[in-house]
Backbone of each chain as nested JSON, in Angstrom:
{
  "chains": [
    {"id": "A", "residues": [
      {"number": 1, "name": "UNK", "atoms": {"N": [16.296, -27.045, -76.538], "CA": [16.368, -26.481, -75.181], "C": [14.973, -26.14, -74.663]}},
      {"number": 2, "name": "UNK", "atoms": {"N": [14.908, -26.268, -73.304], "CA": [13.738, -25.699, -72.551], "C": [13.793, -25.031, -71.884]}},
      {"number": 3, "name": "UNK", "atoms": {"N": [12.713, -24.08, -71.482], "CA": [12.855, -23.385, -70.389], "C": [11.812, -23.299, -69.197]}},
      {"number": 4, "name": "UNK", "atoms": {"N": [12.599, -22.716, -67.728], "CA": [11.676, -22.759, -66.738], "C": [11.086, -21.495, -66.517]}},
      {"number": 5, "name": "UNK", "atoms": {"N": [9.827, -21.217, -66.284], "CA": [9.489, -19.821, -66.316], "C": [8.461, -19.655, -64.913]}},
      {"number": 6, "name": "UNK", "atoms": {"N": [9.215, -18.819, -63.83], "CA": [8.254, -18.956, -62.339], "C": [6.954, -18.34, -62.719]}},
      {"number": 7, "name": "UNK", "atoms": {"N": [5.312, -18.802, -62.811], "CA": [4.596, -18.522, -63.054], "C": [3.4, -18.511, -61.585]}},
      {"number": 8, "name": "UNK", "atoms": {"N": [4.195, -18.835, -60.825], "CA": [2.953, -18.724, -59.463], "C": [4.074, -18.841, -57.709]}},
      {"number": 9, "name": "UNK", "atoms": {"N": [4.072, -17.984, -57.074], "CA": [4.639, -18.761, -56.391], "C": [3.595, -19.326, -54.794]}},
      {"number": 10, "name": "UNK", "atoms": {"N": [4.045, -19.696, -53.636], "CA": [3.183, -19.562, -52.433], "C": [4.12, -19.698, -50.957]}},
      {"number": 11, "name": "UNK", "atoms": {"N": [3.66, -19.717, -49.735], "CA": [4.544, -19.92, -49.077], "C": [3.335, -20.986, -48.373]}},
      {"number": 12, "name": "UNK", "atoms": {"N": [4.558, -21.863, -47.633], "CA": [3.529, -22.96, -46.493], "C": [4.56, -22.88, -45.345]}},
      {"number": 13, "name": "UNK", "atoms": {"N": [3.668, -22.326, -44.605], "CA": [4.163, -22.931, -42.689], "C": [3.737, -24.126, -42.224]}},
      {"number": 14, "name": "UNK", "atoms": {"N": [4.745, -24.584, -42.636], "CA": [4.686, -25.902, -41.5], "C": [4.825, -26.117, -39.83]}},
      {"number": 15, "name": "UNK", "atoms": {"N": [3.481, -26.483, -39.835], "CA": [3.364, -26.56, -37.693], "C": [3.27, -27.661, -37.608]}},
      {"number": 16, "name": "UNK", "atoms": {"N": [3.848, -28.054, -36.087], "CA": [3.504, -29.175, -35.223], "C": [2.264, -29.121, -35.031]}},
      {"number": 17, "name": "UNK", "atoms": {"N": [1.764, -30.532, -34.958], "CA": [-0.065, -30.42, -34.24], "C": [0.015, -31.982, -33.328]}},
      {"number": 18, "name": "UNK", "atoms": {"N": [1.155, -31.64, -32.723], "CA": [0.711, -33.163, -31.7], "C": [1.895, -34.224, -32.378]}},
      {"number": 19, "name": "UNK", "atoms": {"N": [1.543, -35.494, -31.84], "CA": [2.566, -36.854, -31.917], "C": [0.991, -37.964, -32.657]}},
      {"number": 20, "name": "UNK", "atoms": {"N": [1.341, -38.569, -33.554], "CA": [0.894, -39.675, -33.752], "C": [0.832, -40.768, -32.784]}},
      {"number": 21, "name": "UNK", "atoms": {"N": [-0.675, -41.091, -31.838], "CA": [0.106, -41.787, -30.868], "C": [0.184, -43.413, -31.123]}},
      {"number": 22, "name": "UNK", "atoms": {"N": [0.143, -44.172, -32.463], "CA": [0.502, -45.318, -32.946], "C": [2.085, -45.024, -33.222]}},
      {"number": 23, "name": "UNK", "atoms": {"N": [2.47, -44.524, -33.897], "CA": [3.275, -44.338, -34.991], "C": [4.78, -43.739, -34.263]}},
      {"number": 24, "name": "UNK", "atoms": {"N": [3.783, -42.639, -33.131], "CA": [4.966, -41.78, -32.642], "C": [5.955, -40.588, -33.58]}},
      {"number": 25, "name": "UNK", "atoms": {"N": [5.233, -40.581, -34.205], "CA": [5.687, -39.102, -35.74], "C": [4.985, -38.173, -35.1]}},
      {"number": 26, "name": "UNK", "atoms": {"N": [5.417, -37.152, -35.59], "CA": [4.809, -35.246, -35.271], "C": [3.597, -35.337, -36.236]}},
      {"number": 27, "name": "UNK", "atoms": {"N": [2.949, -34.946, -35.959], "CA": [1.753, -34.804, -36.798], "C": [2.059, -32.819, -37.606]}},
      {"number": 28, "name": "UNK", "atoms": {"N": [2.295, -33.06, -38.55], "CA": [2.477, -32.221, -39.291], "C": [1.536, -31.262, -39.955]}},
      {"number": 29, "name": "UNK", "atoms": {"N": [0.819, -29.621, -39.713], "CA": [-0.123, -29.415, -40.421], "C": [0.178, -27.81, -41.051]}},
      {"number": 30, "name": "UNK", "atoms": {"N": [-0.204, -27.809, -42.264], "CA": [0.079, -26.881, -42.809], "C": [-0.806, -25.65, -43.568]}},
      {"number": 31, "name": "UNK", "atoms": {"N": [-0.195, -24.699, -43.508], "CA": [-0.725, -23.266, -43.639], "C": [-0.121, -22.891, -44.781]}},
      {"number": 32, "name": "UNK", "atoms": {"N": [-1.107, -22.771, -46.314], "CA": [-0.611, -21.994, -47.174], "C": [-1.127, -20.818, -47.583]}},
      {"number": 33, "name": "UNK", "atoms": {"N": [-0.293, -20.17, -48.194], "CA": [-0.4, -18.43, -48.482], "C": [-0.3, -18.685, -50.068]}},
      {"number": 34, "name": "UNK", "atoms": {"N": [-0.771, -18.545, -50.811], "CA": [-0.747, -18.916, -52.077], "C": [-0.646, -17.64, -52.947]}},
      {"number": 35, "name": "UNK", "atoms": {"N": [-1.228, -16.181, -52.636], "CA": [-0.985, -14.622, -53.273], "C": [0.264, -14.666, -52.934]}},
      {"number": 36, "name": "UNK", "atoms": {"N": [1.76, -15.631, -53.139], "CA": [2.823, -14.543, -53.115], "C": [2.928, -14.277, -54.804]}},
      {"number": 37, "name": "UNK", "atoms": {"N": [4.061, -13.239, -54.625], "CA": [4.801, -12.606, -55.886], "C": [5.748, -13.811, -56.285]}},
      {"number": 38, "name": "UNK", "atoms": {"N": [5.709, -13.929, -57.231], "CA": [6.744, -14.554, -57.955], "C": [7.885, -13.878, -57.53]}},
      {"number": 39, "name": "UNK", "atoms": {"N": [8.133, -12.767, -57.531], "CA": [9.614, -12.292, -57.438], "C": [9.769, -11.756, -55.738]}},
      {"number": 40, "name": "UNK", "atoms": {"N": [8.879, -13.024, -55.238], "CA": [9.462, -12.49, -53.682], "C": [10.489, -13.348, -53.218]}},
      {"number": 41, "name": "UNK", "atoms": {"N": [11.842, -12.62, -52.002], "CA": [12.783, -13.527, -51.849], "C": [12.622, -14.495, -50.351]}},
      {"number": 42, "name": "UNK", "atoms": {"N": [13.734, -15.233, -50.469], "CA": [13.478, -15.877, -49.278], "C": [13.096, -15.187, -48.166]}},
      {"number": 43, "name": "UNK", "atoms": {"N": [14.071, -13.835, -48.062], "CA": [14.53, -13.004, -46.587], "C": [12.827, -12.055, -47.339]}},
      {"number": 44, "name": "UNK", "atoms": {"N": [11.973, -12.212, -47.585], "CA": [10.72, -11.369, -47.743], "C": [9.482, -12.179, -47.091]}},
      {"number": 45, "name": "UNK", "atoms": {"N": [10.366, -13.454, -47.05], "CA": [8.915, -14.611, -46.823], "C": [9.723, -15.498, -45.541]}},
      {"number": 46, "name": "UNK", "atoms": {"N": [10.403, -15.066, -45.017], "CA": [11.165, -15.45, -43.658], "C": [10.524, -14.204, -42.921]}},
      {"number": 47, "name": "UNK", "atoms": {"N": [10.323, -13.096, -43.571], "CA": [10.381, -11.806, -42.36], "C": [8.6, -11.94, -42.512]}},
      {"number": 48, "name": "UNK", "atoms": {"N": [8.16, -12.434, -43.117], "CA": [6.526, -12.746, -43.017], "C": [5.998, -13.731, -42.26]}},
      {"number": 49, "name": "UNK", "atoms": {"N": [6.914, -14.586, -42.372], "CA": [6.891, -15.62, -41.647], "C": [6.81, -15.353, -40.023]}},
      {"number": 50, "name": "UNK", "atoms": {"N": [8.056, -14.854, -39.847], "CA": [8.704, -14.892, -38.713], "C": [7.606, -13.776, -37.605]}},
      {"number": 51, "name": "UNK", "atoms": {"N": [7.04, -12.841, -38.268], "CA": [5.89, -12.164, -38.085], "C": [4.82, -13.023, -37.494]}},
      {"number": 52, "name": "UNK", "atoms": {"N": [4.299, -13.832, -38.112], "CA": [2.878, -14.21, -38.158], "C": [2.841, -15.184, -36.978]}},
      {"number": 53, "name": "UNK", "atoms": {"N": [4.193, -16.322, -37.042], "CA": [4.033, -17.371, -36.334], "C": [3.856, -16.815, -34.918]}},
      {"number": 54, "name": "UNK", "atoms": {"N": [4.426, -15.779, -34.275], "CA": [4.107, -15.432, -33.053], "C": [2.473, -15.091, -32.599]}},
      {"number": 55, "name": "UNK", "atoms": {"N": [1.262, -15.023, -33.371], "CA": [0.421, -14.802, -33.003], "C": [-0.402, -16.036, -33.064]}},
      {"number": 56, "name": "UNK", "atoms": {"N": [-0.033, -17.268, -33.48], "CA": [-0.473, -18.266, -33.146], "C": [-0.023, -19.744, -31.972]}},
      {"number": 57, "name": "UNK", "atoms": {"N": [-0.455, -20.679, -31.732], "CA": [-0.143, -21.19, -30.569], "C": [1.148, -22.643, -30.804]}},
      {"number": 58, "name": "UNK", "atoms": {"N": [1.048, -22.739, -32.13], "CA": [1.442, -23.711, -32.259], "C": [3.048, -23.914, -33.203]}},
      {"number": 59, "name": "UNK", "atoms": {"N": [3.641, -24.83, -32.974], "CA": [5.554, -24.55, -33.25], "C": [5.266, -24.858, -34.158]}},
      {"number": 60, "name": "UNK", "atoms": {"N": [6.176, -24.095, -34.931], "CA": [6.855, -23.981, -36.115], "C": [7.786, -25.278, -36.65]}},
      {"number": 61, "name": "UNK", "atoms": {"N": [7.52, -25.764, -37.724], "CA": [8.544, -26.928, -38.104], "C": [9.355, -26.488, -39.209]}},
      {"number": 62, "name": "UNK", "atoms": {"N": [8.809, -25.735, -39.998], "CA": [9.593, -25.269, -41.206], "C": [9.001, -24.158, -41.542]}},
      {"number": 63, "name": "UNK", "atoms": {"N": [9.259, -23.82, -42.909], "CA": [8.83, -22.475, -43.701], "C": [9.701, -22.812, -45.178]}},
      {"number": 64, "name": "UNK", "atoms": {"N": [8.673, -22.852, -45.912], "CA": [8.522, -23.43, -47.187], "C": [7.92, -22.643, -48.126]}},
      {"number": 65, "name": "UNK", "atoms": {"N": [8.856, -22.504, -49.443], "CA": [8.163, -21.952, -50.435], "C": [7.97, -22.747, -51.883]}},
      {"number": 66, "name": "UNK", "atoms": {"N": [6.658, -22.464, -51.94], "CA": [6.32, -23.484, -53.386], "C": [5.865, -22.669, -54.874]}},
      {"number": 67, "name": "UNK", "atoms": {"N": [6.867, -22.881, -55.628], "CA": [7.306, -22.02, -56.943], "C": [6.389, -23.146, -58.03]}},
      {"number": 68, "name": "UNK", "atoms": {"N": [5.553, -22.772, -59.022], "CA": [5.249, -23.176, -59.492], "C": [6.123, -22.677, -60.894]}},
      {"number": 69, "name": "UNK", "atoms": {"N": [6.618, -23.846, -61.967], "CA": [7.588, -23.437, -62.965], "C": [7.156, -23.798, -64.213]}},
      {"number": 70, "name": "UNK", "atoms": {"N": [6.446, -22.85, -65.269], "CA": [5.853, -23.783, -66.82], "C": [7.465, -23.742, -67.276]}},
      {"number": 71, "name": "UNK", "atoms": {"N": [7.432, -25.226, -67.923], "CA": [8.184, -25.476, -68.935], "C": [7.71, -25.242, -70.265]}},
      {"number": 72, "name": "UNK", "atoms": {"N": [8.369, -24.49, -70.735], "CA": [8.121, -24.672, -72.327], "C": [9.323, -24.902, -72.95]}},
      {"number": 73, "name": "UNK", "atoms": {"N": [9.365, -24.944, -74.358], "CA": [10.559, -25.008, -75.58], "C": [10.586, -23.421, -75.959]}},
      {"number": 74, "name": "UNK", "atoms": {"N": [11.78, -23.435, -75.925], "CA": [12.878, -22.451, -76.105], "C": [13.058, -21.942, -77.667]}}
    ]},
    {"id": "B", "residues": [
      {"number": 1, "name": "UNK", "atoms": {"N": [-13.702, -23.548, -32.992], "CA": [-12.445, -23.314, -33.611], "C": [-12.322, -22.132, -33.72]}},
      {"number": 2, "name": "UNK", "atoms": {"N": [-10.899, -21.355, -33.503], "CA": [-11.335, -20.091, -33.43], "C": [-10.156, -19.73, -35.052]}},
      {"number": 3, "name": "UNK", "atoms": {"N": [-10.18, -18.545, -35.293], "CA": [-8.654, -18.108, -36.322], "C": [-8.731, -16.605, -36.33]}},
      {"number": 4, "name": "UNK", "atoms": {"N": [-7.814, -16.691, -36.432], "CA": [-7.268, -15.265, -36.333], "C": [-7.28, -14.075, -37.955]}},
      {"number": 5, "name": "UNK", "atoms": {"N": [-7.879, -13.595, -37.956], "CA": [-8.056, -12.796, -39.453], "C": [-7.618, -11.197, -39.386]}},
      {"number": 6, "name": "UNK", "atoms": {"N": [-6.465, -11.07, -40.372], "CA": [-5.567, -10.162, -40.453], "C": [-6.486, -9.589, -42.139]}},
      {"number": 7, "name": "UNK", "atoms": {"N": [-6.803, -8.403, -41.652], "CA": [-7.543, -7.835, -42.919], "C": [-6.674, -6.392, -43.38]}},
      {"number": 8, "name": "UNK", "atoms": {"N": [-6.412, -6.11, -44.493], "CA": [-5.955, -4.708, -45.439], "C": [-6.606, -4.465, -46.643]}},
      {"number": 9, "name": "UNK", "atoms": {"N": [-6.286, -3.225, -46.489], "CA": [-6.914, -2.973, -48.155], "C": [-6.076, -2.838, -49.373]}},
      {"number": 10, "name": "UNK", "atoms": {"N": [-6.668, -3.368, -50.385], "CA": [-5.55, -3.255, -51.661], "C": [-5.269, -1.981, -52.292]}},
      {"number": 11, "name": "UNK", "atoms": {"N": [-4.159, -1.861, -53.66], "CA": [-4.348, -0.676, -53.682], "C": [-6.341, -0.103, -54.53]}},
      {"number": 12, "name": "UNK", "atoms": {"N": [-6.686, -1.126, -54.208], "CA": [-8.376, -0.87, -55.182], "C": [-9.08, -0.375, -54.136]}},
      {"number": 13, "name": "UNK", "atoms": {"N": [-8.351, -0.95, -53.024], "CA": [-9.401, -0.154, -51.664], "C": [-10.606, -1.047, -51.09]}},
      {"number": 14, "name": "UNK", "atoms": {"N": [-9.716, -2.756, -51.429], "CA": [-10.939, -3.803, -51.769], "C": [-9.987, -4.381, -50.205]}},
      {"number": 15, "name": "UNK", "atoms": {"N": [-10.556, -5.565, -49.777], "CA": [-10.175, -5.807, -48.244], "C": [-9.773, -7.39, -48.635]}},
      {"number": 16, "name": "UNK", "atoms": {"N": [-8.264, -7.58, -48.185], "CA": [-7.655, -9.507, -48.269], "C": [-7.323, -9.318, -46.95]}},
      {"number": 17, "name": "UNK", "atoms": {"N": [-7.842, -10.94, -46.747], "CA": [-8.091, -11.444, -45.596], "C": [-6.741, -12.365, -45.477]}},
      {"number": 18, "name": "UNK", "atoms": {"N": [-6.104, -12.407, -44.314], "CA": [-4.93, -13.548, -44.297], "C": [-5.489, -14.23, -42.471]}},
      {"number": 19, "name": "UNK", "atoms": {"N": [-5.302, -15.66, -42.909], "CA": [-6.121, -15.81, -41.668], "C": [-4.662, -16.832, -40.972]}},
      {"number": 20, "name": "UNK", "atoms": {"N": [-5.052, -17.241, -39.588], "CA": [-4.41, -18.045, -38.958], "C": [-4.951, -18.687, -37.867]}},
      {"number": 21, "name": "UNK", "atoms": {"N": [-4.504, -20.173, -38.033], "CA": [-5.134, -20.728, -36.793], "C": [-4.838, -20.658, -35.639]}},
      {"number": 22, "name": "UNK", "atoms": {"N": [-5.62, -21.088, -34.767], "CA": [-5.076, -21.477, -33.357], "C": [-4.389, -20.254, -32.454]}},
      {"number": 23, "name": "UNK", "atoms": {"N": [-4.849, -19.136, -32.566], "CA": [-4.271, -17.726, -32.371], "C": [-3.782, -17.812, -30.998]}},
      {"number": 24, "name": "UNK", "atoms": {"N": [-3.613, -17.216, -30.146], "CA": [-2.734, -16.735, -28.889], "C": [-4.123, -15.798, -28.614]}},
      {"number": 25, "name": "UNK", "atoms": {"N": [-4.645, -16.34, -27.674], "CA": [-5.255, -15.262, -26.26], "C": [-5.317, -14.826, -25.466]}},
      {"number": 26, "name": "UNK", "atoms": {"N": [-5.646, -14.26, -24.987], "CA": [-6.009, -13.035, -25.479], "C": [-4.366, -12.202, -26.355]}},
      {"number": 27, "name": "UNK", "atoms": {"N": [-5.236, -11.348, -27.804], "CA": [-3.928, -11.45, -28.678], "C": [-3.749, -10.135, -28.311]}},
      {"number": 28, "name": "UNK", "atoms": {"N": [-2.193, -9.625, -28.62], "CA": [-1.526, -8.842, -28.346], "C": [-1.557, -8.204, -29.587]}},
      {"number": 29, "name": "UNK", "atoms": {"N": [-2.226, -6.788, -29.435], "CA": [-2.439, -5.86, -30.525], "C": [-1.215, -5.263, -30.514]}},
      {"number": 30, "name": "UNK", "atoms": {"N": [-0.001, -5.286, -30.184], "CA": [1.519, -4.571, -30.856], "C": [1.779, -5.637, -31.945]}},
      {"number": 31, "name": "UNK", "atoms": {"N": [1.947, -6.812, -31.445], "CA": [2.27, -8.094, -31.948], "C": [1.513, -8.218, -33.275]}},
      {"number": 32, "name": "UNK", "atoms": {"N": [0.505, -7.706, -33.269], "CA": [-0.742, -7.964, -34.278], "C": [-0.366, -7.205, -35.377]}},
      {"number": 33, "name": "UNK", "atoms": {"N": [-0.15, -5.621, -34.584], "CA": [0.256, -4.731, -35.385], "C": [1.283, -4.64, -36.374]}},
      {"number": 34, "name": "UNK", "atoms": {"N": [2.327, -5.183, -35.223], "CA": [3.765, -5.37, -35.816], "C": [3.682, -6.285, -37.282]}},
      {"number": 35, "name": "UNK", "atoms": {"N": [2.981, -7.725, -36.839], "CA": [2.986, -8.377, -38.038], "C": [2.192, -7.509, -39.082]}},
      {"number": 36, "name": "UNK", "atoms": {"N": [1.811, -7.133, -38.891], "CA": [0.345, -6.74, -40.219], "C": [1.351, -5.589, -40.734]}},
      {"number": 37, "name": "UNK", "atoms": {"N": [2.27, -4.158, -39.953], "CA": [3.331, -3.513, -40.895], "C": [4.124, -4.251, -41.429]}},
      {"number": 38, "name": "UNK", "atoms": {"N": [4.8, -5.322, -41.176], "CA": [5.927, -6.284, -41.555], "C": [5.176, -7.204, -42.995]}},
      {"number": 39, "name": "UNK", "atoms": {"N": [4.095, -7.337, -43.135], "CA": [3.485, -7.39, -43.996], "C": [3.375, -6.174, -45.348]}},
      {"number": 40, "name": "UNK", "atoms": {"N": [3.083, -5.595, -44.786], "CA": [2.373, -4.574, -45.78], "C": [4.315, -4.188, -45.848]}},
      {"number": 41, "name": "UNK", "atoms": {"N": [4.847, -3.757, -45.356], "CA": [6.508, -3.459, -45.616], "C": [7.209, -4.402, -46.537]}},
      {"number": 42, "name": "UNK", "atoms": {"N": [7.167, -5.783, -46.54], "CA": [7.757, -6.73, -47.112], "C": [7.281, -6.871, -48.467]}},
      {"number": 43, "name": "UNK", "atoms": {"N": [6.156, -6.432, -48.61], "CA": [5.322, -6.111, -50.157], "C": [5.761, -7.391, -50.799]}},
      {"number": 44, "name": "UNK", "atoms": {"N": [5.512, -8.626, -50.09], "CA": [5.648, -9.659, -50.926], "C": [4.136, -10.719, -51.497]}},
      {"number": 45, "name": "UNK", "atoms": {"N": [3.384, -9.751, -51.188], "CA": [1.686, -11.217, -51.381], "C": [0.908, -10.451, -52.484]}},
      {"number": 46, "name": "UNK", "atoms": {"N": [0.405, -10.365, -53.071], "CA": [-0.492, -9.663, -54.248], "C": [-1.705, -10.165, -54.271]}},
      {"number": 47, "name": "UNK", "atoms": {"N": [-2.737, -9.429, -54.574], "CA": [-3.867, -9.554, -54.516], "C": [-4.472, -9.366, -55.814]}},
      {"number": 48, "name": "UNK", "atoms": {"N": [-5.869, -10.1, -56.119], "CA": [-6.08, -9.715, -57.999], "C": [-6.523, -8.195, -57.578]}},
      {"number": 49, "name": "UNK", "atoms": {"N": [-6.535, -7.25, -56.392], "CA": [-6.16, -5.876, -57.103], "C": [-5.548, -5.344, -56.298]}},
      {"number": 50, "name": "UNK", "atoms": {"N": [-4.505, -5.252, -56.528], "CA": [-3.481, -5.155, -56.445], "C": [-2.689, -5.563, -55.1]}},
      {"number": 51, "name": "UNK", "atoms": {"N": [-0.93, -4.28, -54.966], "CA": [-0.603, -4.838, -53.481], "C": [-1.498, -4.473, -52.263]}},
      {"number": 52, "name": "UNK", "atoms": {"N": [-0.949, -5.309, -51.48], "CA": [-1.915, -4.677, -49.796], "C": [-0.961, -3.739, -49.437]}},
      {"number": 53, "name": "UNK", "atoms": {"N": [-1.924, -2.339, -48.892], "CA": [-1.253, -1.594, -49.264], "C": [-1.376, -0.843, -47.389]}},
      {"number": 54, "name": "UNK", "atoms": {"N": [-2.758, -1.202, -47.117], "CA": [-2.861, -0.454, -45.36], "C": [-3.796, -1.385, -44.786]}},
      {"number": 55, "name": "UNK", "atoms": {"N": [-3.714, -1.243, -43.66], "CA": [-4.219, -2.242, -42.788], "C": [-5.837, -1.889, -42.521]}},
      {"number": 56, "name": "UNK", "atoms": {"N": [-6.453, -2.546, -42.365], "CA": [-7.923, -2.117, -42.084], "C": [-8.217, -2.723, -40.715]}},
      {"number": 57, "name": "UNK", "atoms": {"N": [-8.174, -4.134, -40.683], "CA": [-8.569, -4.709, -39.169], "C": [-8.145, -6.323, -38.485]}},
      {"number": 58, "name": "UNK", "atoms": {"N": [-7.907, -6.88, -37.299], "CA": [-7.331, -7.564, -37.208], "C": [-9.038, -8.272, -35.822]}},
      {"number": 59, "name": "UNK", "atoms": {"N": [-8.894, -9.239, -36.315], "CA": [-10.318, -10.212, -35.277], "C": [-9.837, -11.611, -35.098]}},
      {"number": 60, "name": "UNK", "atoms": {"N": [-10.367, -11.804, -33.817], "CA": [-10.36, -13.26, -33.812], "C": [-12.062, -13.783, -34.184]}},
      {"number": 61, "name": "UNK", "atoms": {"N": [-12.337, -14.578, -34.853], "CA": [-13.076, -15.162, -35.029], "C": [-13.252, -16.666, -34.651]}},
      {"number": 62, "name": "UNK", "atoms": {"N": [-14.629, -17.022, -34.463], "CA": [-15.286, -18.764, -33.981], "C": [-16.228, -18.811, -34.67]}},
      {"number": 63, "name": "UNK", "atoms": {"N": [-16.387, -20.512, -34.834], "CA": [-17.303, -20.666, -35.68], "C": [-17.717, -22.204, -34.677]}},
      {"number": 64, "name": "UNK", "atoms": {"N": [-19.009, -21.98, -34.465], "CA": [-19.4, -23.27, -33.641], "C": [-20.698, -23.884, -34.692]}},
      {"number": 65, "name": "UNK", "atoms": {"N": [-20.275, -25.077, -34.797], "CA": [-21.025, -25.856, -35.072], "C": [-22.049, -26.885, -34.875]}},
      {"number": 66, "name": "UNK", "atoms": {"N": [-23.455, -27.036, -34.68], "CA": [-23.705, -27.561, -34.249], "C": [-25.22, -29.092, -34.885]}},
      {"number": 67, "name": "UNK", "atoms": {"N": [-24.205, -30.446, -34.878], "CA": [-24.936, -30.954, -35.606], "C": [-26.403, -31.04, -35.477]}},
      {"number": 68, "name": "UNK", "atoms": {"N": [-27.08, -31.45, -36.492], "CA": [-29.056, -31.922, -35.985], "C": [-28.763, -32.959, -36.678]}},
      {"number": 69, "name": "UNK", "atoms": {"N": [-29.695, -33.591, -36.025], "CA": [-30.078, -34.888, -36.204], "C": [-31.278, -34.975, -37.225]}},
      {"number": 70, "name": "UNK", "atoms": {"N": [-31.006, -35.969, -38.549], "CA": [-31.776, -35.687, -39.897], "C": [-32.002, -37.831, -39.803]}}
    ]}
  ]
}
């Protein structure tokens, strides 16, 4: 057996930054926060979120959190 | 380019910076405020000392660049 053990976590806001104008895709650019807590929850990093994005100019596409997980043997 | 820099102190009394681009101007210091308690309330970001614990200061900052010719 193995196990997963949360050893880092971060959050990324994902913003719009415009249209690709070949391609016609959103041009996608992102903002990471990398000091979170491991043991922070979604509704801790939604209400941080939901905070911050209003003081900048540009929409919101998502809100994303990236858990980093060591595997080891059990 | 300008960004927006949301500063507190840890509990060491040391100052983390959380920055953001592309800010809203002229910025609205409730708004500013609001986020920066909703921060420090949510006690979810850690710092190597420790949590952020009070707010110290909130700036917009620019940084202009300007090339020379070498």
């Amino acid at each position: 057996m193995a196990v997963a053990q949360k050893v880092d976590s971060g959050l990324q806001l994902v913003f719009e930054d415009g249209v690709n104008p070949e391609t016609g895709e959103t041009i996608l650019r992102r903002k990471s926060f990398n000091n979170v807590k491991t043991t922070a929850t979604a509704d801790q990093l939604f209400a941080i979120a939901s905070a911050l994005v209003p003081l900048q100019q540009k929409t919101l596409n998502s809100i994303q959190q990236k858990d980093d997980l060591l595997i080891t043997e059990s | 380019m300008k960004k927006l820099e949301l500063k507190f102190f840890n509990t060491e009394g040391k100052t983390v910076t959380i920055s953001l681009d592309a800010p809203v101007e002229p910025a609205d210091p409730a708004a500013v405020n609001t986020a920066m308690d909703t921060i420090i309330a949510q006690n979810a970001l850690y710092s190597s000392g420790g949590d952020l614990v009070e707010k110290k200061e909130a700036r917009i900052v620019e940084r202009n660049v300007f090339d020379i010719e070498i």
